[in-house]
MDTraj code that builds the backbone (N, CA, C; nanometers):
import mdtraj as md
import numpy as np

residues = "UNK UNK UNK UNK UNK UNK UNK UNK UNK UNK UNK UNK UNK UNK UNK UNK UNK UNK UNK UNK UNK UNK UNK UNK UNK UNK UNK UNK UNK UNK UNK UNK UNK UNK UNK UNK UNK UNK UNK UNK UNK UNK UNK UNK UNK UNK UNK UNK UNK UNK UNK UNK UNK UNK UNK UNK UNK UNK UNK UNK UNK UNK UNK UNK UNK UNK UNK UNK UNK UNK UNK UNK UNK UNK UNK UNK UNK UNK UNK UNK UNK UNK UNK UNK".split()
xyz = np.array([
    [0.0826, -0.1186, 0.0000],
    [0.0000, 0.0000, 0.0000],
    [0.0875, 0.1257, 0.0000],
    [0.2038, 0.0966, 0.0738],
    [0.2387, 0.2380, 0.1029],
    [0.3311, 0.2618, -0.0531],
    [0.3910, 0.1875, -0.1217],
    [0.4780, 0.1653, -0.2212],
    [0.3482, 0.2054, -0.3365],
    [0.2103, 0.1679, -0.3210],
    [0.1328, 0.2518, -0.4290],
    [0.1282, 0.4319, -0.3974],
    [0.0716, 0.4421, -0.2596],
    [0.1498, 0.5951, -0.2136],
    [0.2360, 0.6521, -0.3275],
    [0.3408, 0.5838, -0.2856],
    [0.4431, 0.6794, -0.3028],
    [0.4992, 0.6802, -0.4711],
    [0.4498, 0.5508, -0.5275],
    [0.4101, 0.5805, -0.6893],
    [0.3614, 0.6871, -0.7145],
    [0.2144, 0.7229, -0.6717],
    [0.1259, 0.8527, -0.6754],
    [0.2364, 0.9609, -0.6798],
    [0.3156, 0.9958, -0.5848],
    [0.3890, 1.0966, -0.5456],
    [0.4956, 1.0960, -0.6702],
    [0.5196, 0.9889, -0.6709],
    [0.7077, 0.9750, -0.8112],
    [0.6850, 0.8437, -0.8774],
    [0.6180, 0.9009, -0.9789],
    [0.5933, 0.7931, -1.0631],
    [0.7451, 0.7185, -1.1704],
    [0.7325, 0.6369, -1.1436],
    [0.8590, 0.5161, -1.1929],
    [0.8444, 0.5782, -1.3520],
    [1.0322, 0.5514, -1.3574],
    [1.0545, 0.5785, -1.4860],
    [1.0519, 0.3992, -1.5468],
    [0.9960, 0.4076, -1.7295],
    [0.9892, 0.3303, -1.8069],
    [1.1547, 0.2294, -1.7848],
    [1.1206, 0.1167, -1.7530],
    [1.2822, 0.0620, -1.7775],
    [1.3577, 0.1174, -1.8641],
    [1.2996, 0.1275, -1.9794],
    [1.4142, 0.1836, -2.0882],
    [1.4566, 0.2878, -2.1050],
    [1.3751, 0.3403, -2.0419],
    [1.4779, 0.5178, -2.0032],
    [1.5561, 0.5187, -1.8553],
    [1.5025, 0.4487, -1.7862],
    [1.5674, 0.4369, -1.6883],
    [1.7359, 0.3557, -1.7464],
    [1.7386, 0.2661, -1.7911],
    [1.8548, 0.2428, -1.8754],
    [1.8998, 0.3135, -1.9033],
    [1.8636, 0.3856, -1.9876],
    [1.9594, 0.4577, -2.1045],
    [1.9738, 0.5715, -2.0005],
    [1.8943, 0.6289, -1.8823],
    [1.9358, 0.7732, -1.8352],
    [2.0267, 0.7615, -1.6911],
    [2.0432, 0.6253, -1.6363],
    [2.1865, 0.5598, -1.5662],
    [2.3054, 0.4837, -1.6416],
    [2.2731, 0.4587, -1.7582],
    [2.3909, 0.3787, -1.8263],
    [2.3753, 0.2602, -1.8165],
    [2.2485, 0.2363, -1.7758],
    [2.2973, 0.0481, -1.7262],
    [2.2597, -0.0450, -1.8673],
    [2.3660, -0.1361, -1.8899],
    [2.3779, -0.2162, -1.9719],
    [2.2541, -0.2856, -2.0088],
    [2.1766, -0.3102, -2.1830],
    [2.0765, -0.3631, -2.2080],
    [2.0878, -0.4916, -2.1588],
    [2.1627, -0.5801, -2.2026],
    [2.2134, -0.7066, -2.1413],
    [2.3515, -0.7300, -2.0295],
    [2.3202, -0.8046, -1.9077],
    [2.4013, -0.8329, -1.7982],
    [2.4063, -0.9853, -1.8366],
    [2.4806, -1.0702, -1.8148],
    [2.5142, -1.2123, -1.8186],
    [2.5249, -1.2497, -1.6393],
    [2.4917, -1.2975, -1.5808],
    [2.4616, -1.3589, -1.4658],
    [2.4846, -1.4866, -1.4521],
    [2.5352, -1.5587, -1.3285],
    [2.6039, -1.6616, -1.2937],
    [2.4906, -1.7092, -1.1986],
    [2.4591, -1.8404, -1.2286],
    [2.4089, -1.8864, -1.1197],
    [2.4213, -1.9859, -1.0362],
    [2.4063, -2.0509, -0.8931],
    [2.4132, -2.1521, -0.8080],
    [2.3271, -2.1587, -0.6824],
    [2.3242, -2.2687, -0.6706],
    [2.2389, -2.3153, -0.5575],
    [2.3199, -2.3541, -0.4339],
    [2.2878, -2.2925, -0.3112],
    [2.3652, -2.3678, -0.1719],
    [2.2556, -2.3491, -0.1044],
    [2.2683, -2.5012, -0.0087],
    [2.1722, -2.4696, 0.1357],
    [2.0143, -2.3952, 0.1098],
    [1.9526, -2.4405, -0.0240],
    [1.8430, -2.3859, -0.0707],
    [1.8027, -2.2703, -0.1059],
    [1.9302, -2.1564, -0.1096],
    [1.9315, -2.0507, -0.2029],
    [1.9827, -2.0262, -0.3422],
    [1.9281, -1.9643, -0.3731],
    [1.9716, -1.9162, -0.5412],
    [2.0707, -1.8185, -0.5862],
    [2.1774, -1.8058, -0.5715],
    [2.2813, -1.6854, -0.6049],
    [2.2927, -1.6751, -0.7324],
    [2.2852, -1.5229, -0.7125],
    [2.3602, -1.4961, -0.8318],
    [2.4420, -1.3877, -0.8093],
    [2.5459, -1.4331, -0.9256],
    [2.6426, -1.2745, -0.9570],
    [2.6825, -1.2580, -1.0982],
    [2.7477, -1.1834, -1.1012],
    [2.7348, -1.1545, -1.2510],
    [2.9295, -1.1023, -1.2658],
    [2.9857, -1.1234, -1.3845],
    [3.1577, -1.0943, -1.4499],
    [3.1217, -1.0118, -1.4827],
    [2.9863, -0.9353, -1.5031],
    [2.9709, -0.8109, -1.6083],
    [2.9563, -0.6701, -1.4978],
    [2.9627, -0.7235, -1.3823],
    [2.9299, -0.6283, -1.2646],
    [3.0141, -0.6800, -1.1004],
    [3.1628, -0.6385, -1.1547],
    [3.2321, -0.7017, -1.0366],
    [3.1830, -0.6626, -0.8870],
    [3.1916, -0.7437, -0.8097],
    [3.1354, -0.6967, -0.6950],
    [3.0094, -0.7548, -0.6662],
    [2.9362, -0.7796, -0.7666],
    [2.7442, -0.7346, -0.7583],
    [2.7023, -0.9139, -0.6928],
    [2.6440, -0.9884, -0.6011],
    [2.6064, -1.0568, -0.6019],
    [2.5003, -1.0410, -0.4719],
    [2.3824, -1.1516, -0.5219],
    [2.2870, -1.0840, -0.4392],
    [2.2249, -1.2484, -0.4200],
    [2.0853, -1.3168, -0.3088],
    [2.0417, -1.4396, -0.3190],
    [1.9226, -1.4141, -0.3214],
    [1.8653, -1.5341, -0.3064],
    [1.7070, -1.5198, -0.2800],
    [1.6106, -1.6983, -0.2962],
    [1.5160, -1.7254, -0.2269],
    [1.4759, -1.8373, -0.1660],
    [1.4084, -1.9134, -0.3173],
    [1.3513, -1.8133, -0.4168],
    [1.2959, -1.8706, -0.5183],
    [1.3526, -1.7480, -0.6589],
    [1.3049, -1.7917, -0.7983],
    [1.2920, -1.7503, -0.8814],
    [1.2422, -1.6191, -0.8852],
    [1.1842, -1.5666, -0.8428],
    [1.0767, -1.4976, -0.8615],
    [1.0866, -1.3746, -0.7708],
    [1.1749, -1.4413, -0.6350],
    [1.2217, -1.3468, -0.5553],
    [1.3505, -1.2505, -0.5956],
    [1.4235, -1.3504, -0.6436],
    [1.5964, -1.3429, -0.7161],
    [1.5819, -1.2644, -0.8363],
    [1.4243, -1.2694, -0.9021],
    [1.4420, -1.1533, -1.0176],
    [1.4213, -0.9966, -0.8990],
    [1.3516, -0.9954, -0.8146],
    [1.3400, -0.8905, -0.7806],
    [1.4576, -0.8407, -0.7104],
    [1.5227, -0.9261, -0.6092],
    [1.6572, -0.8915, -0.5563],
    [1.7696, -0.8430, -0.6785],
    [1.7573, -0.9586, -0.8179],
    [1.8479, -0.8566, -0.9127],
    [1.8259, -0.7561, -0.9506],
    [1.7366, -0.6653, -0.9558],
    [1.6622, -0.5850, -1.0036],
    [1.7207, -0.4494, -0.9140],
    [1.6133, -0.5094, -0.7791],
    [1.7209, -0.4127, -0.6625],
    [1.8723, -0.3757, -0.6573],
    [1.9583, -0.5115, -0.6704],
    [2.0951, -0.4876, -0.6798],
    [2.1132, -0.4125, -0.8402],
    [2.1018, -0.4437, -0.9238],
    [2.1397, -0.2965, -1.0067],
    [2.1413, -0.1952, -1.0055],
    [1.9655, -0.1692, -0.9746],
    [1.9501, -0.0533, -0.9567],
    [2.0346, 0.0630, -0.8113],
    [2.1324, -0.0618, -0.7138],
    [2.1774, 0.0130, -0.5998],
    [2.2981, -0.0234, -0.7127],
    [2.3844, -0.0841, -0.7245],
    [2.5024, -0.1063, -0.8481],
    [2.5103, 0.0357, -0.9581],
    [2.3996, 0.0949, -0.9547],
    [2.4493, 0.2123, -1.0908],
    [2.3698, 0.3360, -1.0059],
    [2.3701, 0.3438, -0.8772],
    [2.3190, 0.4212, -0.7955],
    [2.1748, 0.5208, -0.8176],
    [2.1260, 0.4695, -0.8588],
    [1.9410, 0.4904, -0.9258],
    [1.8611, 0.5180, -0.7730],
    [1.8126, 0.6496, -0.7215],
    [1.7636, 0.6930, -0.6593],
    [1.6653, 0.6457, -0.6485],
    [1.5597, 0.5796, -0.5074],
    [1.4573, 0.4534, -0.5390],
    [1.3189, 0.5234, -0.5971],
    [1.2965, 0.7089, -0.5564],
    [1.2366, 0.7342, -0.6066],
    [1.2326, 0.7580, -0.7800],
    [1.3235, 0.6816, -0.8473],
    [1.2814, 0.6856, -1.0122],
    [1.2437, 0.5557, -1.0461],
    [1.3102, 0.4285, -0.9928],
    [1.2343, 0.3452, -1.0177],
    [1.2772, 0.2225, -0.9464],
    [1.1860, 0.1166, -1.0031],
    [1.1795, -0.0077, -0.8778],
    [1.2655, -0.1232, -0.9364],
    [1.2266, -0.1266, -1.1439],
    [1.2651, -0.2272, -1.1804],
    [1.3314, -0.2142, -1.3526],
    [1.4507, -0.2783, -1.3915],
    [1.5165, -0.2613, -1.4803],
    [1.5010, -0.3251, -1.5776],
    [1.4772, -0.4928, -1.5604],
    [1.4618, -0.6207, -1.6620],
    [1.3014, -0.6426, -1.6007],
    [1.2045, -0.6337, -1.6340],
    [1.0795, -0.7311, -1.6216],
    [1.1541, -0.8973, -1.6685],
    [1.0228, -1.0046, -1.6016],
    [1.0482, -1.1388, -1.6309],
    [1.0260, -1.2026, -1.7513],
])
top = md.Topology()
chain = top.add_chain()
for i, resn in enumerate(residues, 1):
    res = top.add_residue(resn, chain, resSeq=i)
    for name in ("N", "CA", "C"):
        top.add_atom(name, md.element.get_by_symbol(name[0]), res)
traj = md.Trajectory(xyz[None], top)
């Protein structure tokens, strides 16, 4: 609820401008593995960047997050970079 709020207030930029107006790469290549029932990933295309998460579905949103903190994207422009 409160994340529709604050849409109202700063409405999310289009992924693809959000791309093109941080620099972030159309395509990232990502590494993946499983331990102890999590999903990691990291990526050669973004040293540093690795992030987990319990399912699929979660791990797109955690990558999503980690880019967008990776190319320093202020949370009021937007939430998400790659849809699924």
């Amino acid at each position: 609820m409160l994340n529709k709020l604050f849409r109202l207030i700063f409405p999310a930029q289009h992924p693809v401008d959000l791309a093109r107006n941080f620099n972030i790469p159309q395509q990232i290549r990502f590494n993946f593995q499983t331990k102890n029932g999590w999903i990691i990933a990291t990526s050669d295309d973004l040293p540093g960047f690795i992030t987990e998460a319990k399912n699929p579905q979660e791990l797109l949103e955690m990558i999503n997050d980690g880019i967008l903190t990776y190319f320093d994207v202020p949370r009021r422009v937007g939430d998400v970079v790659y849809n699924p």
